[in-house]
C-alpha positions in Angstrom: 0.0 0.0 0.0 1.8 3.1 -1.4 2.1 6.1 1.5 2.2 9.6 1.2 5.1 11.0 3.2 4.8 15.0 3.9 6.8 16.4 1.4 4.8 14.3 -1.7 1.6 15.8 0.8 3.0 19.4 0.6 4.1 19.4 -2.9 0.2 18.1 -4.0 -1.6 20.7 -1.9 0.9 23.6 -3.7 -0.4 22.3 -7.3 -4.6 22.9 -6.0 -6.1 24.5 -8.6 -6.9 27.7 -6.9 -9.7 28.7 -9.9 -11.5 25.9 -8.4 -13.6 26.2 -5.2 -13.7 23.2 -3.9 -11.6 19.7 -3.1 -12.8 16.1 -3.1 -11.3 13.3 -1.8 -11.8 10.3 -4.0 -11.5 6.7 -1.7 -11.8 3.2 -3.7 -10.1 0.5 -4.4 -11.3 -0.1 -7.6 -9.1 2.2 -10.8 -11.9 2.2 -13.1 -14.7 3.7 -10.7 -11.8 5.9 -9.5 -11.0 7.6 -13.0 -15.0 7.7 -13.9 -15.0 9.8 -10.6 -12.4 11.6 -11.5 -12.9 12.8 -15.2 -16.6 14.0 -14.2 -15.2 16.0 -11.5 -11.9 16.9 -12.6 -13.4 19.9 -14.6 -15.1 21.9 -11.5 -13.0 20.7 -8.8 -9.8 20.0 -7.2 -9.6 15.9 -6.8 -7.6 13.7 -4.4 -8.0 10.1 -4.3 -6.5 6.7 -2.6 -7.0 3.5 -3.3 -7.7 2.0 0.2 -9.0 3.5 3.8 -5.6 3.5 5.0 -4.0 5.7 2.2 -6.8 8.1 2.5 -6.5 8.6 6.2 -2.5 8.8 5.7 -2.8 11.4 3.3 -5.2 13.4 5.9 -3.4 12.7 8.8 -0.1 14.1 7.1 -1.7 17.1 5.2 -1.1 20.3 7.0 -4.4 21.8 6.1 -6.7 19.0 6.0 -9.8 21.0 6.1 -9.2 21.4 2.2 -11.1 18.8 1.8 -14.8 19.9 1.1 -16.0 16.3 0.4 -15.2 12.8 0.7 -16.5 10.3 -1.8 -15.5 6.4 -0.4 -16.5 3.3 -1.2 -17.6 1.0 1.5 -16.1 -2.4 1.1 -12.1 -1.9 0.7 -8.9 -4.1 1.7 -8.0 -3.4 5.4 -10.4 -0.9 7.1 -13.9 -0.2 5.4 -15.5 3.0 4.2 -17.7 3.4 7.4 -15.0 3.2 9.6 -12.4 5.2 7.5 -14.9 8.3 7.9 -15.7 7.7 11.5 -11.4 8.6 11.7 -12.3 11.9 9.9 -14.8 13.2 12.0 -12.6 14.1 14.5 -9.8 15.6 12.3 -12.0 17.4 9.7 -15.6 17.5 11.3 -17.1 20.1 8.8 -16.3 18.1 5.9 -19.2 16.2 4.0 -19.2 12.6 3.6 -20.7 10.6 1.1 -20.8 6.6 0.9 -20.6 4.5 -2.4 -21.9 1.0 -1.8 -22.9 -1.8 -3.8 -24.7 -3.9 -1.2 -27.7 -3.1 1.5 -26.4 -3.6 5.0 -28.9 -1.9 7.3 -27.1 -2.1 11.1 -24.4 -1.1 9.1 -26.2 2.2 7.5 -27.5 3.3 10.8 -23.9 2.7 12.7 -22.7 4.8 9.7 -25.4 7.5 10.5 -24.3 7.3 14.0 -20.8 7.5 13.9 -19.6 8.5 10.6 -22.2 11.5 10.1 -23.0 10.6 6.7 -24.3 13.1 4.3 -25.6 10.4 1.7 -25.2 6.5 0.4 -25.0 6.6 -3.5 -25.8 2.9 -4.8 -23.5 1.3 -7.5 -23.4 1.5 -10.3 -24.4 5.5 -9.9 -26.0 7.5 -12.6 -23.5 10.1 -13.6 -26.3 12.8 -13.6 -27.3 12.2 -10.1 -24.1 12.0 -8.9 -23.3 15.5 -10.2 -26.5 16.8 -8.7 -25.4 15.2 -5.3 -22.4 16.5 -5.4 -23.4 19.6 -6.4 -26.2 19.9 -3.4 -23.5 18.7 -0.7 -21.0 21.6 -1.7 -24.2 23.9 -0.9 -25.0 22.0 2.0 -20.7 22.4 3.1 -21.0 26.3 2.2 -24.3 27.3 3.7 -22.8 25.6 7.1 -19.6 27.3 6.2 -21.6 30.8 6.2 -23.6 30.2 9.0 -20.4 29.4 10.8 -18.9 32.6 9.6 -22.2 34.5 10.7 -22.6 33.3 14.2 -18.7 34.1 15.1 -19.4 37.6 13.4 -22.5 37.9 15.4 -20.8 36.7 18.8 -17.9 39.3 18.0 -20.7 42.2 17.4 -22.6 40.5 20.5 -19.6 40.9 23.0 -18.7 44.8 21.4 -21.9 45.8 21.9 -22.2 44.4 25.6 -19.0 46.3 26.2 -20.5 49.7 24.8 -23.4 49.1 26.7 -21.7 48.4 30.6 -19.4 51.2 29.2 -22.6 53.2 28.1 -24.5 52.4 31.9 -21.4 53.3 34.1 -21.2 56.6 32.1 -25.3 57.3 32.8 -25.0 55.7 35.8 -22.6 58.5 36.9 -24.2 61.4 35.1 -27.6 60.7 37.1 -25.6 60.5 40.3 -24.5 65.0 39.6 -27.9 65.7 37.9 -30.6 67.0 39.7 -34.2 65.4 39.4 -35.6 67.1 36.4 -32.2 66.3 34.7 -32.9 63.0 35.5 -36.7 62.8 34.4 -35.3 64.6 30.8 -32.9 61.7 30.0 -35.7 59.3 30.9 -38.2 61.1 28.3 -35.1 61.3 25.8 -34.1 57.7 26.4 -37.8 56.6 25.5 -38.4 58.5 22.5 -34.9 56.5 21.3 -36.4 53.4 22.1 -39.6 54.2 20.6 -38.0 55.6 17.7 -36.0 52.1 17.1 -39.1 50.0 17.8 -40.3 52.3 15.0 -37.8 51.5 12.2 -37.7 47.6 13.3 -41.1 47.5 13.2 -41.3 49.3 9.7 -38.6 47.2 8.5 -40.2 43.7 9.8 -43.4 44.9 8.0 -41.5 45.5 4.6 -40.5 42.0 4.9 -44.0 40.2 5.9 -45.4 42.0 3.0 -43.4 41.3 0.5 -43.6 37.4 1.8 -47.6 37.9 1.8 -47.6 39.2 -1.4 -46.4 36.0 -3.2 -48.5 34.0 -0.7 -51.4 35.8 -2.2 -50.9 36.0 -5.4 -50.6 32.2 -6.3 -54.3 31.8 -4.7 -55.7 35.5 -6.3 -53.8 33.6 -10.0 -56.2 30.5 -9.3 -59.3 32.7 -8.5 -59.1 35.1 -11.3 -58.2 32.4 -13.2 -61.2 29.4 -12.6 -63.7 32.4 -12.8 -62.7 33.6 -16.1 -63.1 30.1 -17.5 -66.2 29.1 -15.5 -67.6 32.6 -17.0 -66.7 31.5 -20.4 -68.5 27.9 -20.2 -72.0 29.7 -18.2 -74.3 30.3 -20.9 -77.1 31.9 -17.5 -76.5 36.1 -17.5 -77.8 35.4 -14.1 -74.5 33.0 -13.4 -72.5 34.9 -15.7 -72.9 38.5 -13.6 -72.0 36.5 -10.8 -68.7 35.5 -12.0 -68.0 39.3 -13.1 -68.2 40.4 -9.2 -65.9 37.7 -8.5 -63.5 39.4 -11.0 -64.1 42.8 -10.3 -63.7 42.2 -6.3 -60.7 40.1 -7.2 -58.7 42.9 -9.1 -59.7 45.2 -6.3 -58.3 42.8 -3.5 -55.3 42.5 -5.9 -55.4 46.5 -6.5 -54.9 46.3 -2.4 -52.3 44.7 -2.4 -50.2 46.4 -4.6 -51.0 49.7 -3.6 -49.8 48.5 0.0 -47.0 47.0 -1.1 -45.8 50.4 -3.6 -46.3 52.5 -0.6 -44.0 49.8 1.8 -41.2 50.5 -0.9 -41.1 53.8 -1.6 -41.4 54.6 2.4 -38.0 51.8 2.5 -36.7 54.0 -0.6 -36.8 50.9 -2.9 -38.2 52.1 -5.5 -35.9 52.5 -9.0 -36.9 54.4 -11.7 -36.3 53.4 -15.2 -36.2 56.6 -16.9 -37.0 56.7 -20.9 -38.0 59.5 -23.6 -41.2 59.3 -25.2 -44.2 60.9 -26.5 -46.5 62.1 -23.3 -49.8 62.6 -25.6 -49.5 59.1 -26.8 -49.2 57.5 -23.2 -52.0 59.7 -22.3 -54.3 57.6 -24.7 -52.7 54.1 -24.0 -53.5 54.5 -20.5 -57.2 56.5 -21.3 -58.3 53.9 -23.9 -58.0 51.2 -20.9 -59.7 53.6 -18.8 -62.8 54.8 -21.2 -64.5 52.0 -20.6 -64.4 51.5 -17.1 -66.2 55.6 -16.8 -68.8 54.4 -19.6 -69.8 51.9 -17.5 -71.1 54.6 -14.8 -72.5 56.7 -17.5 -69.4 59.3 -17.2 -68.3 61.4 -20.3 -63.5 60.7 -20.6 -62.6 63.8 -22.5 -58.8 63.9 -23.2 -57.6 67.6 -24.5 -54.2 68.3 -25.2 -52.8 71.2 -26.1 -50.8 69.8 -29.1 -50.2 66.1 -30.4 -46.6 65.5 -29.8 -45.1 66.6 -25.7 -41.7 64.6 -24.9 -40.6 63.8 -21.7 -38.2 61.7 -19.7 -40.1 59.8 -17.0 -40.5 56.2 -15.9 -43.3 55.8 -17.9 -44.5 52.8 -15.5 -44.7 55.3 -12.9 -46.0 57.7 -15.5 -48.9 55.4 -16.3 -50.0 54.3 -12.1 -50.0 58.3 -11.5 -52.7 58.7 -14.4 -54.4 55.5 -13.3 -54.7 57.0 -10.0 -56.1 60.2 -10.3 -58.6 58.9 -13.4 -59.3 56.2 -11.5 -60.2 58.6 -8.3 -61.9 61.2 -10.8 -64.4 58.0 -11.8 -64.9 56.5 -8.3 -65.6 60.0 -6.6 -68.1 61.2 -9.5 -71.7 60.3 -9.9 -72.7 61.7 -13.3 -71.4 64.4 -15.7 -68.1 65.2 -17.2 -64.2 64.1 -16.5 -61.3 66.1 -18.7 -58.0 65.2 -19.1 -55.6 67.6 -20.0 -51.8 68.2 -21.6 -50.2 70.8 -21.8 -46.7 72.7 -22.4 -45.2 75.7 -21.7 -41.6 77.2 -21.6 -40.7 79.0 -18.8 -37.6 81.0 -18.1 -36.2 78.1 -15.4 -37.2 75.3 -17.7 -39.9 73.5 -19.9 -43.1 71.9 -18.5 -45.3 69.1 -19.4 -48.5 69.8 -17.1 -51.1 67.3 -16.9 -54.2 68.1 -15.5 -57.6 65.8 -14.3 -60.5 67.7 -13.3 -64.4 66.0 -12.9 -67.6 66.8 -11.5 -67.8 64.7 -8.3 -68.4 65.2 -4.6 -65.1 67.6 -4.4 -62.9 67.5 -1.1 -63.4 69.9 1.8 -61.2 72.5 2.4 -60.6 71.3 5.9 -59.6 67.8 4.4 -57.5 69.3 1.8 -54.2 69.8 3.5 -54.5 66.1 4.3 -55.6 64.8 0.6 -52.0 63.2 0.7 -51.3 61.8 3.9 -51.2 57.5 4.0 -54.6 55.5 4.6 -56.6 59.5 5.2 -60.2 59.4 3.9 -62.5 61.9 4.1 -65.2 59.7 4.6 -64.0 57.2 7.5 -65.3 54.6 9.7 -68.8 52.4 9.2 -70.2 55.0 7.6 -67.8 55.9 4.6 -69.2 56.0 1.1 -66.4 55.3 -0.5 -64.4 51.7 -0.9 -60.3 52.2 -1.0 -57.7 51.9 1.5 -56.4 55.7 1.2 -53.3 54.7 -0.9 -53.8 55.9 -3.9 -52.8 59.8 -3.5 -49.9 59.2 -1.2 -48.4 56.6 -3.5 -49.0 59.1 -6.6 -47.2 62.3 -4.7 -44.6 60.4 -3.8 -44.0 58.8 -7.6 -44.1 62.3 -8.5 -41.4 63.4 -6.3 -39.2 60.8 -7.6 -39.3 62.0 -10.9 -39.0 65.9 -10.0 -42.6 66.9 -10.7 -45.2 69.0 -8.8 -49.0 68.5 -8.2 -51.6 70.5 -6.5 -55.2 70.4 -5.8 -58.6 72.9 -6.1 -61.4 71.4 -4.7 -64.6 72.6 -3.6 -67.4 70.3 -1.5 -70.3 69.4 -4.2 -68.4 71.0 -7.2 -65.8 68.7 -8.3 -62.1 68.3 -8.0 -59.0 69.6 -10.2 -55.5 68.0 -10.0 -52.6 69.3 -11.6 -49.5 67.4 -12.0 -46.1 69.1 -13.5 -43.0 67.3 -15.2 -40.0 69.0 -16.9 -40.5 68.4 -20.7 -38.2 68.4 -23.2 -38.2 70.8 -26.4 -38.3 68.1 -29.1 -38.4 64.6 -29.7 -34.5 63.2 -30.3 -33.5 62.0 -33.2 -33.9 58.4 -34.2 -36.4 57.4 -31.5 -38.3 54.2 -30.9 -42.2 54.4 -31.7 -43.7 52.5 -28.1 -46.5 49.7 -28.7 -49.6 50.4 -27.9 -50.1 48.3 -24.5 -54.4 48.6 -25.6 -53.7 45.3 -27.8 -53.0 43.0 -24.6 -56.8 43.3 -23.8 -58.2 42.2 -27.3 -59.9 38.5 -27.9 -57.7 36.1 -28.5 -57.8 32.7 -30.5 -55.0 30.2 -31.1 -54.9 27.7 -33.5 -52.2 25.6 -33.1 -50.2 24.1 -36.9 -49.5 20.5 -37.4 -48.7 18.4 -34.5 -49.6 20.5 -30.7 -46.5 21.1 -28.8 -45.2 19.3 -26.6 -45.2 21.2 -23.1 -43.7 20.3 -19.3 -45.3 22.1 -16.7 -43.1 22.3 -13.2 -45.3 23.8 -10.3 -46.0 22.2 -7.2 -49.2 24.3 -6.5 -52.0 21.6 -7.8 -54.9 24.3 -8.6 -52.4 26.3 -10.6 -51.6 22.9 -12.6 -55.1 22.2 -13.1 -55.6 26.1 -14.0 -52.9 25.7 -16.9 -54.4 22.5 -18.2 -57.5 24.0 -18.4 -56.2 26.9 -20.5 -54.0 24.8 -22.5 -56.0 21.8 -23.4 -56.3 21.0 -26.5 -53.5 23.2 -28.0 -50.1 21.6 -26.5 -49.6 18.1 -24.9 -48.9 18.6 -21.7 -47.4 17.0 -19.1 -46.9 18.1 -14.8 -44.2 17.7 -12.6 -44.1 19.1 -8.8 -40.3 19.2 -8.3 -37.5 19.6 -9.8 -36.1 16.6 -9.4 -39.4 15.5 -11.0 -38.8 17.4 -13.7 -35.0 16.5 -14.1 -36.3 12.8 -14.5 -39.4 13.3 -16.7 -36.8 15.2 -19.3 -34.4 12.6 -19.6 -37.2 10.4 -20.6 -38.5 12.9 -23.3 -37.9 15.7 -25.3 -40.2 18.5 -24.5 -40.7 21.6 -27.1 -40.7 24.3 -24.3 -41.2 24.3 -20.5 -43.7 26.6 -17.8 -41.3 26.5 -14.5 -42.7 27.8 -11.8 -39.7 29.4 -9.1 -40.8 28.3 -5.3 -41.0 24.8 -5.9 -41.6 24.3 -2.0 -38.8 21.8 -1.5 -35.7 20.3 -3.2 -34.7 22.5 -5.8 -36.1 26.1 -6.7 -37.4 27.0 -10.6 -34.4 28.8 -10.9 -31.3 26.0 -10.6 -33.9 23.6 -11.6 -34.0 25.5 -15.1 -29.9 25.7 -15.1 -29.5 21.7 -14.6 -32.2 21.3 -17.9 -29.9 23.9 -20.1 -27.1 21.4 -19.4 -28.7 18.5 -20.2 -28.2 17.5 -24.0 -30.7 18.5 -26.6 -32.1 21.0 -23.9 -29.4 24.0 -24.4 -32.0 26.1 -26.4 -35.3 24.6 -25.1 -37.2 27.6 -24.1 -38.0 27.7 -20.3 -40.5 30.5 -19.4 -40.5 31.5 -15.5 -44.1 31.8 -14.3 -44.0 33.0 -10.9 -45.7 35.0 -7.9 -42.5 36.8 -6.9 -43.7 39.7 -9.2 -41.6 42.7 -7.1 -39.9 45.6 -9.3 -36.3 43.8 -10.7 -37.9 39.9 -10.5 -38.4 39.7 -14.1 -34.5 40.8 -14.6 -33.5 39.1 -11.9 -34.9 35.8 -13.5 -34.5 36.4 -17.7 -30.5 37.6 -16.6 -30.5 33.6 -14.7 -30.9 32.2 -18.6 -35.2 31.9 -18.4 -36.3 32.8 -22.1 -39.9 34.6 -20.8 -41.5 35.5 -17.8 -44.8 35.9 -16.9 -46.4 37.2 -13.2 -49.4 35.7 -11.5 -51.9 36.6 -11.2 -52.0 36.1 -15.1 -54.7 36.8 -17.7 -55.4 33.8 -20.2 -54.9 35.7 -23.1 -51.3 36.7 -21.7 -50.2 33.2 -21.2 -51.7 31.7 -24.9 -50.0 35.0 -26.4 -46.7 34.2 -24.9 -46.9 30.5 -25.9 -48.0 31.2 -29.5 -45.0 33.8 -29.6 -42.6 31.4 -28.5 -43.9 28.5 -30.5 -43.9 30.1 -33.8 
């Protein structure tokens, strides 16, 4: 049995491969599972091996930095001492390092003294499937480096712990001694003062702690809100009963609003955390104006309310976010339509050049109940209504002005108000404006289109289609949609997945991201784009994490589409029939 003596031990840890993270430790006796090993792993990581127990713990024993060794990979039945009791040896010398067992037989006292003693991470059974083994290998590195970080955190965290304790005796002593020469009203003012800092924190944790539960709540409702919206679109399409079919439209309608609540709460949580990014781009204002208003005419026709849209000239450039751009009309249409019974709402653009600058003004006046003048300096404030408690006439959660003002300030604009009780209400929003469009700029699609009826009919043979979500009311909700254009086919996991590809070859593949357990949508996706045959295979993401930089976040992690729930039906066919032809 050849030994490693230091100097051979020393000169191999000097030649690691230090472009490579990690080191494994290969253990078996046999050379042709050895070399396998080795030429799948050779290419990602620094490998060691040894042909028996002995060697292996020889070369640990004499290495001067053992805990190189990430991951051990041995065989179980060896000359001399076995696998089991080989890693028992390392625990003590290299506790944090993951162990992995490769057996051939079934020996269950021996699997649980294993589990007992040797802390093992895994038992792979031979012969081993080369993709599994790369996926096990893969998912005890993470294992090694999520300890490794936690480790890390916790000593950082007892460092900060025992700094802080120190500036807080330190802290005491030096209030202890201030109270002792201050008189008594000295005394009661550092109480008051040290309250309003605790309040104060209390505050900002609490603020903080409700950023996060809403952001968490907001995918947690949204994969439900994308199964109701969803089953009552379909169930409305199938009644043929107006009675049954009006029904079905106030389960819509109260579902947008409930979904409207949300992300008006959620907009308002950012933008108080600072959160928000803008996205600035040049572009025709007039022609946003009646993007956003054609969406919106038909929702004032319904009430019997006249949308009149008057601007002062058909082309206004300006550089905004023109998502923010489009919520801040929304918002103060939106109001004008709620707030006003009958008559007349006008929507204005205008510009002017003034000596400090150029000015886009947009202006939204109606005929509605009007705000008080007592109210008025409050019109912005978060969750204010003028009509509050059980008595209020009005639905809303008091968002929608707050979130627009503050939108506005981000992007360097002014609004105002005139108001008077019974007589209406005027708004007047102000954004610098440019002089002229620049040269050589994009035409924008009209966003109108994504609303129209939509029918697919599919050419020759229907797609073949893998849907990964383990929600089981959003698989039957896709089927549903689907059926009849694509074959299609579910799996809950991603190992699920993993195995249903290797089976088949799929034409394009719906992966949802929170898979719940085992492997997210996201490394799920990256093991299919190395799989052969599945490089180019389009993956779309489909998802309830729908926060501002998601959809980048995701399409820069190699998914070709993405699409939010809550969806609409017609979104999801159009994507499909885009991708597909």
């Amino acid at each position: 049995m050849e030994i490693f003596n230091k100097a051979a031990l020393q000169a191999l840890h000097h030649k690691k491969d230090e472009t490579k993270a990690y080191t494994i430790l290969i253990v078996d006796d046999e050379e042709y599972i050895v070399s396998t090993l080795q030429r799948m792993l050779d290419q990602e990581y620094n490998v060691l091996t040894a042909r028996s127990g002995e060697e292996a713990w020889d070369l640990i024993q004499n290495d001067p930095n053992p805990e190189r060794i990430h991951l051990i990979l041995s065989d179980q039945r060896m000359d001399g001492i076995t696998g089991i009791e080989f890693l028992e040896q390392t625990v003590s010398v290299i506790p944090r390092t993951i162990r992995i067992i490769l057996t051939g037989f079934t020996d269950v006292d021996a699997l649980t003294d294993a589990i007992n003693k040797a802390q093992i991470y895994k038992f792979i059974a031979k012969p081993f499937d080369r993709l599994d083994m790369m996926i096990t290998v893969k998912l005890a590195l993470e294992k090694y480096e999520l300890e490794s970080k936690n480790i890390r955190l916790i000593e950082d965290l007892k460092t900060l712990n025992a700094s802080l304790e120190q500036r807080v005796e330190d802290r005491t002593a030096e209030l202890q001694d201030t109270n002792t020469k201050l008189s008594q009203e000295i005394t009661e003012r550092k109480k008051i003062e040290v309250e309003l800092v605790s309040a104060k924190n209390k505050a900002e944790e609490m603020n903080r702690l409700k950023s996060s539960f809403l952001a968490n709540m907001s995918h947690e409702i949204r994969t439900p809100m994308n199964s109701i919206i969803g089953f009552a679109s379909i169930l409305k399409e199938e009644l043929t009963s107006n009675n049954s079919r009006s029904l079905v439209d106030h389960i819509l309608t109260n579902s947008q609003r409930l979904l409207q609540t949300i992300n008006d709460i959620l907009d308002i949580t950012k933008l108080e955390a600072n959160k928000q990014e803008m996205e600035l781009s040049i572009r025709n204002v007039v022609d946003e104006c009646r993007m956003n208003l054609a969406l919106l005419r038909p929702i004032a026709s319904k009430k019997g309310l006249l949308l009149h849209f008057e601007p002062s000239q058909l082309e206004i450039y300006s550089q905004l976010d023109f998502k923010f751009f489009s919520q801040i009309l929304n918002n103060l249409v939106g109001n004008a339509i709620k707030f006003t019974l009958e008559g007349n709402i006008w929507i204005t653009l205008d510009y002017t050049q003034e000596e400090l600058g150029n000015w886009v003004t947009l202006g939204v006046k109606d005929e509605g109940v009007g705000i008080s003048e007592d109210f008025q300096p409050y019109v912005f404030d978060e969750f204010k209504q003028e009509s509050e408690g059980y008595g209020r006439k009005f639905e809303g959660t008091g968002l929608g002005l707050s979130i627009t003002r503050r939108l506005i300030d981000l992007m360097d604009g002014e609004i105002s108000v005139t108001s008077s009780k019974g007589k209406g209400t005027a708004f007047s929003v102000r954004f610098p404006a440019l002089e002229a469009a620049p040269p050589n700029l994009a035409p924008v699609e009209d966003s109108s289109t994504l609303n129209r009826t939509y029918e697919y009919t599919p050419r020759g043979n229907s797609p073949r289609l893998l849907l990964v979500e383990d929600d089981m009311d959003s698989q039957k909700l896709v089927k549903l949609i689907l059926n009849g254009l694509y074959q299609i086919e579910t799996a809950s996991s991603g190992s699920e997945a993993l195995g249903k590809i290797t089976a088949k070859q799929y034409d394009l593949i719906l992966m949802d991201i929170n898979l719940g357990h085992g492997m997210d949508g996201s490394q799920t996706a990256q093991c299919i784009h190395r799989i052969q045959d599945y490089e180019k295979v389009p993956i779309i993401a489909i998802t309830a994490f729908a926060m501002k930089g998601d959809r980048e976040r995701f399409l820069s992690a190699g998914f070709h589409d993405y699409i939010a729930k809550p969806y609409q039906k017609e979104e999801l066919l159009e994507k499909l029939q885009e991708i597909c032809s």
